[in-house]
C-alpha positions, 0 to 999 in steps of 0.5 A, a space after each residue: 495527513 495523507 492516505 495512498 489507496 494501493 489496489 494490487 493484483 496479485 498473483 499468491 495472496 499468501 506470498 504478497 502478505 508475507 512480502 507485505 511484512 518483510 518490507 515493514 521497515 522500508 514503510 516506516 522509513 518512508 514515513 507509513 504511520 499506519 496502514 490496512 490491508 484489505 482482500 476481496 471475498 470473492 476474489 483473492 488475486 484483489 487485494 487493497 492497502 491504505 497507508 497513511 502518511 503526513 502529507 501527499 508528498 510522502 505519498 507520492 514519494 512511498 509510491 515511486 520509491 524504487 525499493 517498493 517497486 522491486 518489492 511488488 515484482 518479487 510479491 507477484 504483483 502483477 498490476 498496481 494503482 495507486 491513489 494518493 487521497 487528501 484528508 479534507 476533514 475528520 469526522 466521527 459517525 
């Protein structure tokens, strides 16, 4: 399993998560089982996803895909990182 951390800047939270729910079928073809947004409190235009994925393959491929590319210009991204993160182990606290 795979997690690809995407910290976004953005210029309307409200826009990017309706883009973000427009663009659902796109995820679960590129193989997305789950994913979480998050936004900063103290500052709207920081915004972060974690989507899982089986592999860092998958990741890196969900990462590059063009579509999403186009997706986050037409959300008002403005500047995007991305890290995809191994699971090294599962654990419960």
């Amino acid at each position: 399993m795979a997690t690809l951390e995407a910290r976004y800047r953005v210029q309307d939270r409200d826009a990017f998560m309706d883009a973000f729910a427009a663009f659902r079928p796109v995820r679960m073809e590129l193989g997305v089982t789950a994913c979480r947004v998050l936004g900063a409190d103290q500052d709207p235009a920081d915004v972060v996803v974690m989507f899982e994925l089986p592999s860092c393959d998958a990741a890196r491929t969900y990462a590059t895909d063009p579509r999403r590319q186009e997706a986050l210009k037409k959300a008002g991204v403005t500047d995007c990182t991305d890290v995809v993160l191994e699971e090294l182990r599962s654990a419960t606290i």
